[in-house]
C-alpha positions in Angstrom: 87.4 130.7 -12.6 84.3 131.9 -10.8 83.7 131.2 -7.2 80.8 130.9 -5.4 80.2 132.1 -1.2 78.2 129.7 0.6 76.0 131.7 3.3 73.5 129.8 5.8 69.8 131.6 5.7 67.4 131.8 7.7 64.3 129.4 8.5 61.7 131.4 6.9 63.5 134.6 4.0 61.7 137.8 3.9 61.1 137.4 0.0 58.6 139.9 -1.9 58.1 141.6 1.5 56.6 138.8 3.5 58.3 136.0 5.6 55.2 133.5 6.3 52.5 135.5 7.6 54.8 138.5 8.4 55.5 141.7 6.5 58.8 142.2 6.3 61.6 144.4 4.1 65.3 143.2 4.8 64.9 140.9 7.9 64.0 136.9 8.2 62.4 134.9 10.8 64.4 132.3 12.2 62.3 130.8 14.9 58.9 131.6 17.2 57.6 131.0 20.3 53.6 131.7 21.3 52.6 132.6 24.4 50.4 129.0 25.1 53.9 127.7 24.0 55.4 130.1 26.8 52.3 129.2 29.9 51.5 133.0 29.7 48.8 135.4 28.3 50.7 138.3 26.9 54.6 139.4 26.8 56.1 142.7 27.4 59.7 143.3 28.1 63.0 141.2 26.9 66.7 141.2 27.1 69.6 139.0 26.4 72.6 137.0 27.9 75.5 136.0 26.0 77.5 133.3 28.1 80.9 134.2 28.6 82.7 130.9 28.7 81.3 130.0 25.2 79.5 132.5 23.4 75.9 130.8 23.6 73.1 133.1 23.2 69.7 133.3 25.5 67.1 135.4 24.8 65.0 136.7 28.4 61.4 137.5 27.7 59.3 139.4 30.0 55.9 137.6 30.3 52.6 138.8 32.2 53.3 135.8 35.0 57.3 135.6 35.2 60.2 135.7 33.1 61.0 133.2 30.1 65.3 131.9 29.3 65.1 130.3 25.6 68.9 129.1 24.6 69.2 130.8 21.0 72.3 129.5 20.6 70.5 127.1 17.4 68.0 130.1 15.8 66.4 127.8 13.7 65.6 125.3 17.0 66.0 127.5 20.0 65.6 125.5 23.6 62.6 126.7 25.8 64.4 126.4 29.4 62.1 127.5 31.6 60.4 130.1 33.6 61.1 132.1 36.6 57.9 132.9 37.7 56.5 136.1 39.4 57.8 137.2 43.0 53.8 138.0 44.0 51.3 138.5 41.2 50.7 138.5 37.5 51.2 142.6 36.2 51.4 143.6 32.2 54.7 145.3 32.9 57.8 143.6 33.9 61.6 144.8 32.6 65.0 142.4 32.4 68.5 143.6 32.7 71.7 142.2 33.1 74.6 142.2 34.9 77.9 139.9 35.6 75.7 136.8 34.7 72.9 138.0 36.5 69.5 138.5 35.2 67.6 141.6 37.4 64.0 141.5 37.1 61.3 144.2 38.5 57.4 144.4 37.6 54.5 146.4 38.3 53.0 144.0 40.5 52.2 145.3 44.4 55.4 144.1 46.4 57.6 142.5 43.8 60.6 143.9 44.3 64.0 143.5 42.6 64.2 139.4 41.6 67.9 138.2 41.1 68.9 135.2 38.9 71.8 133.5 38.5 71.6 133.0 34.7 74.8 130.2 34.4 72.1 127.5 35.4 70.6 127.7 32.0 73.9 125.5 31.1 72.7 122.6 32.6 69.4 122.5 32.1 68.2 118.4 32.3 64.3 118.4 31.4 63.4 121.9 30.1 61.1 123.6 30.5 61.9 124.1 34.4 60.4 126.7 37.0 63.3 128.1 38.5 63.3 129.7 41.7 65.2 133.0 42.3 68.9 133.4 43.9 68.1 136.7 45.0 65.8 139.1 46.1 65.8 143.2 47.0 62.7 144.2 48.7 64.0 148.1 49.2 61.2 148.8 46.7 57.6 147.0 45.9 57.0 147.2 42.4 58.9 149.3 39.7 58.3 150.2 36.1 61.5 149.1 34.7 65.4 149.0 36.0 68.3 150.4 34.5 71.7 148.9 35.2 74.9 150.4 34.5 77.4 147.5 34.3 80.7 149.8 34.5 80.2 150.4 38.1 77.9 147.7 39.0 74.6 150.0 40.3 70.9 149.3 39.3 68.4 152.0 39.1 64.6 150.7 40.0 63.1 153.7 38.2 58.7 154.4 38.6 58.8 152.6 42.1 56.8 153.8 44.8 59.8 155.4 46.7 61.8 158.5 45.9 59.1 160.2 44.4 59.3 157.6 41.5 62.4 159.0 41.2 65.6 156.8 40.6 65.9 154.2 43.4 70.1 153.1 43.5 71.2 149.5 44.6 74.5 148.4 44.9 74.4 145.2 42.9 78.2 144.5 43.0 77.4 141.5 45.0 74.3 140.2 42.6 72.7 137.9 45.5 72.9 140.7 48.2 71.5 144.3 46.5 72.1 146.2 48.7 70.7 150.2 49.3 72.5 153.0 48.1 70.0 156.5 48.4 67.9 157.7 45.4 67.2 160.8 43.8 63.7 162.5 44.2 63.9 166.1 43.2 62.5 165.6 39.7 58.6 164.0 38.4 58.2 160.2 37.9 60.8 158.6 35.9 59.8 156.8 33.4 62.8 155.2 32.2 66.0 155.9 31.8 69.8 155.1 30.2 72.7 155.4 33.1 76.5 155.8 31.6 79.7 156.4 32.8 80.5 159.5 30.5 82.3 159.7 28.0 80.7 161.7 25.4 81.9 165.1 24.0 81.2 167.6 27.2 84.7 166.8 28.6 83.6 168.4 32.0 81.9 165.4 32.9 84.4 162.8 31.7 84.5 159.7 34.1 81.2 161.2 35.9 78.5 158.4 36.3 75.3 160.6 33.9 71.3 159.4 34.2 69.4 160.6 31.2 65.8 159.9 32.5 62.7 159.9 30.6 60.3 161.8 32.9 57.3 161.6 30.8 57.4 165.3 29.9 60.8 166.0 29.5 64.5 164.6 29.6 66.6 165.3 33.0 70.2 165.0 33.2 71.8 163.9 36.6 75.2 163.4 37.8 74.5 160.5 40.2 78.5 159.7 40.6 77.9 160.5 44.6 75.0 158.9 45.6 74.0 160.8 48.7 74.1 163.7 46.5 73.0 163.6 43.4 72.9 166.5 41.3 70.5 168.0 38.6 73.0 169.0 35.3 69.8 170.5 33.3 66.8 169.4 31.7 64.6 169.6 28.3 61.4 169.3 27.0 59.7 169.2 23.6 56.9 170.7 21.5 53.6 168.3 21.5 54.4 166.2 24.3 52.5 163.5 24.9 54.7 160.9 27.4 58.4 160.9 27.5 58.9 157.6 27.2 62.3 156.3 26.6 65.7 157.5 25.1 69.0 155.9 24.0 72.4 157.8 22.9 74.2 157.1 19.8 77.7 155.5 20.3 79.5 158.7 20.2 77.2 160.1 23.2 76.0 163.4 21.3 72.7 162.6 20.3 70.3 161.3 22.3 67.4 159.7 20.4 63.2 160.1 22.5 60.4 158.3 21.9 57.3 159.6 23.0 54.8 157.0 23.3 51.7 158.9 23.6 51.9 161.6 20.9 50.8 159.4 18.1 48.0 158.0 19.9 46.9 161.9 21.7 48.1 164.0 18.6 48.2 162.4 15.7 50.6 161.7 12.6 53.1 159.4 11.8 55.6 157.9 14.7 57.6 160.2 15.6 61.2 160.2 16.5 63.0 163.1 18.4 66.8 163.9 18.5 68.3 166.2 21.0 71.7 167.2 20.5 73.7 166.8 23.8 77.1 168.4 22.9 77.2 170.6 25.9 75.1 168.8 28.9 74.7 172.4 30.5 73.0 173.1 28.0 71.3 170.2 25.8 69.3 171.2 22.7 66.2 170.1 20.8 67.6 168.6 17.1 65.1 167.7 14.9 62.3 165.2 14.7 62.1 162.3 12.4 58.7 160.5 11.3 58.4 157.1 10.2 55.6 155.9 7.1 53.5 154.4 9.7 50.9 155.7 12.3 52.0 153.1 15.0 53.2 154.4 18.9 56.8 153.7 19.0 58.2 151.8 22.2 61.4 151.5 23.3 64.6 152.2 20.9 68.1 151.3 20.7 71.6 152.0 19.1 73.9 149.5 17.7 76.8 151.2 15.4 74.8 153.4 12.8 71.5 151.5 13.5 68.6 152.3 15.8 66.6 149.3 16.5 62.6 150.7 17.4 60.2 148.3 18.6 56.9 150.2 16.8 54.6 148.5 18.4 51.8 147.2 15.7 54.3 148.1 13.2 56.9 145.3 14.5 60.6 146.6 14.2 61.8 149.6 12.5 65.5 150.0 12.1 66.6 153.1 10.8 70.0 154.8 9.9 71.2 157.3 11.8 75.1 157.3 9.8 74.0 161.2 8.8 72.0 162.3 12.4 74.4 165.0 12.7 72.8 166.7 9.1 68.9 166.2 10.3 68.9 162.9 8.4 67.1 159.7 9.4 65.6 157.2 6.8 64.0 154.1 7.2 66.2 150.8 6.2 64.2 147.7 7.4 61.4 146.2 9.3 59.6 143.4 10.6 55.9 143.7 11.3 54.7 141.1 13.9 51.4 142.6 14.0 50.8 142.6 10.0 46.7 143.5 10.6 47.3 146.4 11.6 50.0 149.4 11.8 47.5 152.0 13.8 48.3 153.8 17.0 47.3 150.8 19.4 49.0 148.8 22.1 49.9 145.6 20.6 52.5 144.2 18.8 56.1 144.9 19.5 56.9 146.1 23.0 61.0 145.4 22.9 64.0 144.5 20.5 67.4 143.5 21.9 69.9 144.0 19.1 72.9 143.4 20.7 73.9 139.8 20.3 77.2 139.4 18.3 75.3 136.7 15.8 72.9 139.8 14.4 70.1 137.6 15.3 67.9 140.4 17.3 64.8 139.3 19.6 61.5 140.9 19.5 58.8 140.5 22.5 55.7 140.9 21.3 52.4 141.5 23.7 50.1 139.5 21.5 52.2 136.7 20.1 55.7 136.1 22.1 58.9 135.6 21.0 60.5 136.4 17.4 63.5 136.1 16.6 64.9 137.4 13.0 68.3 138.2 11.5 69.2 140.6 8.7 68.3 138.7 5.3 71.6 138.1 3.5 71.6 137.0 -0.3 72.3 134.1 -1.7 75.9 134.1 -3.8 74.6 132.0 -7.1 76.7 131.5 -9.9 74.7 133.5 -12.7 76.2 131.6 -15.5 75.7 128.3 -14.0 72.5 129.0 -11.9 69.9 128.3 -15.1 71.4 125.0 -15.8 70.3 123.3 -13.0 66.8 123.1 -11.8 65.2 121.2 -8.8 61.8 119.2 -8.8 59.0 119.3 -7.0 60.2 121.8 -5.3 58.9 122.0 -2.2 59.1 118.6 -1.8 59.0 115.7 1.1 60.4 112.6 0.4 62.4 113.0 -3.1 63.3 115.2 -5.7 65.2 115.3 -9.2 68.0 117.7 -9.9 68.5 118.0 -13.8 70.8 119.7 -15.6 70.4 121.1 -19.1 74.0 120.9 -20.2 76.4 120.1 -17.9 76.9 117.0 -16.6 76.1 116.8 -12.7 79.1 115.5 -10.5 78.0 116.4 -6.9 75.3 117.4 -5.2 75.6 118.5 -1.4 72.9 119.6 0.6 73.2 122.0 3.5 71.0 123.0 6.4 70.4 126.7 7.2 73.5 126.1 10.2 75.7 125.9 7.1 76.3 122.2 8.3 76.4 119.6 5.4 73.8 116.9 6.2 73.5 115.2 2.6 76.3 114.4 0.2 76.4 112.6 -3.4 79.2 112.1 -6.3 78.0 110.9 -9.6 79.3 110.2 -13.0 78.6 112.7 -15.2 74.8 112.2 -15.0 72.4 115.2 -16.6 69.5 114.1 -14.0 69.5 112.3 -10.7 66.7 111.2 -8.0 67.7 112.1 -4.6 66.0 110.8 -1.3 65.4 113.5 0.9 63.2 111.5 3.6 65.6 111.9 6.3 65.4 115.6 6.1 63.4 118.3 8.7 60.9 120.0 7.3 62.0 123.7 6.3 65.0 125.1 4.2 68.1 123.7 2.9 70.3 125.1 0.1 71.7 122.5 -2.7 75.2 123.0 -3.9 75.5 121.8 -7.4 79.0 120.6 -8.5 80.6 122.9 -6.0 79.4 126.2 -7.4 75.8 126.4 -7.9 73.4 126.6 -5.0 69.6 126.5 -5.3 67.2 126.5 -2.5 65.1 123.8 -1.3 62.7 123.8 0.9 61.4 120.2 2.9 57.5 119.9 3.8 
């Protein structure tokens, strides 16, 4: 007997290397939003919330004049909530994190500050889209390049503010509504960005320790911040070629910390490069090797889920590489999605963030010029091979009805399912080698037709 596994896709398959208008290798689209869809007039940052009490999924967007909360919870129909609109004025930069169901949210703009909201009121959301109005607000800084949070001991890191030297600024965000103060560290240039972790990597003298790995635009610094009125400098590294130390994220066993430099393409020249340092020892951290990608796009920021690192590229949309064999100098290239298919040149457009890290797959993308993506890894379909060319489906795309004919076999069932993996159609018949089906009911965009339990075909509604 062969059987047959029924898989749900995705609202628009990356087939032949395109997904609609979008180039893509190993990665659908399940669902857009513009920015006129969003009230804004370009994006930037975005993170994600995952809802502890039932597992729904929210994508947070970073827009040019607040911060979007879309419910992805549905990816083929995700829920535009609302907006949280800027604390002062509109600014091109603006950076989410999370923490104990609250959302933290800094910007460039003069006098922003540190805006705190409580992200459980997306659950009851009764006319979407809302402006929502903030639960929280930390004015110990004005405005701030991004934040860092590290969610193990409940400190946020306001990092390119205009105190400390744009140095690390610490808040106490244990209490999410009240930030409070807690010192900074100034002895090093402007930091960029940065990754904060309580230590656990494979340089057991700082076990337990509380690390910051900043990018400092022309090198990495390592500081044990685990006192916060005395911070101390572990060591530091640069790079050949630097252009702007943008941004770095470890791999899951904390020995390789993976750079981009976002101004190297653009200054330099070449493909986007990657570069690895090797941080075995922290007293003494080492340049690994450098990995370059097949396109001439600036990479943004990066991150590391498992053996995956998840780049957003810029014009080149979404790189995801594997890093299972970083320790051996080996990178390669596994997938992509290009939300900017004109063009893959060293400009600023395109992809400015991926969040990777929601347990469905599905990974967001924020793009500057066009909003919100969201796409999943493209699974194929399980089709009985024997079985598969005695069926066919006509027209095909259709609207209001088609015909499913069989060659040979006579056709018992039909069922149709949408891309949720729900059943929303279902027909027995006698032993008929062609029947008419109505199909009027259906949304417009993909379904997948299971014939007599163990052939499935796609379909796709107009």
């Amino acid at each position: 007997m062969t059987f047959v596994t029924f898989v749900a896709i995705s609202q628009t398959p990356c087939i032949g290397g395109v997904a609609g208008s979008y180039l893509c290798n190993g990665y659908d689209l399940q669902s857009t939003f513009t920015l006129g869809q969003l009230n804004a007039g370009a994006g930037n940052d975005s993170w994600g919330w995952t809802d502890p009490d039932n597992g729904d999924e929210y994508a947070l967007i970073g827009l040019n004049n607040g911060t979007a909360f879309i419910n992805i919870t549905d990816p083929i129909n995700p829920v535009y909530l609302g907006k949280l609109p800027t604390h002062t004025s509109n600014s091109s930069w603006r950076d989410i994190k999370v923490y104990n169901n609250y959302a933290f949210i800094v910007s460039e703009a003069s006098d922003h500050g540190m805006q705190v909201f409580d992200l459980t009121r997306l659950r009851s959301v009764a006319s979407p889209p809302e402006t929502f109005t903030e639960d929280g607000h930390y004015n110990g800084f004005g405005n701030a390049h991004n934040i860092v949070i590290n969610e193990d001991t409940g400190y946020a890191y306001g990092v390119g503010t205009n105190t400390f030297n744009g140095g690390p600024h610490f808040v106490n965000i244990q209490d999410p509504t009240n930030p409070v103060a807690a010192g900074g560290y100034a002895m090093d240039a402007y930091s960029h960005d940065a990754q904060v972790i309580t230590y656990n990597g494979p340089d057991t003298d700082y076990t337990g320790r509380e690390i910051l790995f900043g990018s400092n635009e022309n090198e990495v610094v390592i500081v044990d911040i685990t006192d916060k009125s005395n911070p101390v400098n572990i060591n530091s590294i640069s790079y050949t070629n630097v252009g702007y130390t943008h941004q770095g994220w470890f791999t899951e066993d904390k020995r390789y910390f993976i750079v981009g430099d976002e101004l190297d393409e653009l200054n330099i020249g070449g493909n986007t490069r990657t570069i690895v340092f090797d941080f075995n020892d922290l007293d003494n951290p080492q340049h690994h090797f450098d990995y370059f990608g097949a396109t001439s796009a600036i990479d943004h920021n990066g991150y590391v889920v498992g053996d995956k690192y998840y780049m957003a590229n810029y014009r080149a949309g979404i790189r995801v590489l594997d890093i299972s064999d970083i320790a051996n100098q080996n990178i390669s290239e596994i997938g992509y999605f290009d939300t900017y298919p004109a063009s893959n040149s060293a400009q600023f457009d395109g992809a400015w963030n991926v969040y990777p890290f929601f347990a469905s797959g599905n990974i967001v993308i924020s793009d500057i010029d066009r909003g919100f993506f969201l796409i999943t890894p493209s699974v194929p379909l399980s089709i009985n091979e024997n079985e598969a060319s005695e069926f066919s489906i006509y027209p095909n795309p259709s609207k209001n009805n088609i015909t499913v004919k069989s060659a040979n076999n006579p056709i018992n069932q039909i069922e149709i399912y949408n891309v949720l993996g729900q059943r929303v159609l279902n027909f027995d018949f006698s032993n008929s080698l062609s029947e008419d089906i109505n199909i009027s009911a259906l949304n417009s965009g993909m379904y997948l037709v299971k014939i007599n339990t163990l052939t499935t075909k796609i379909l796709i509604v107009n």
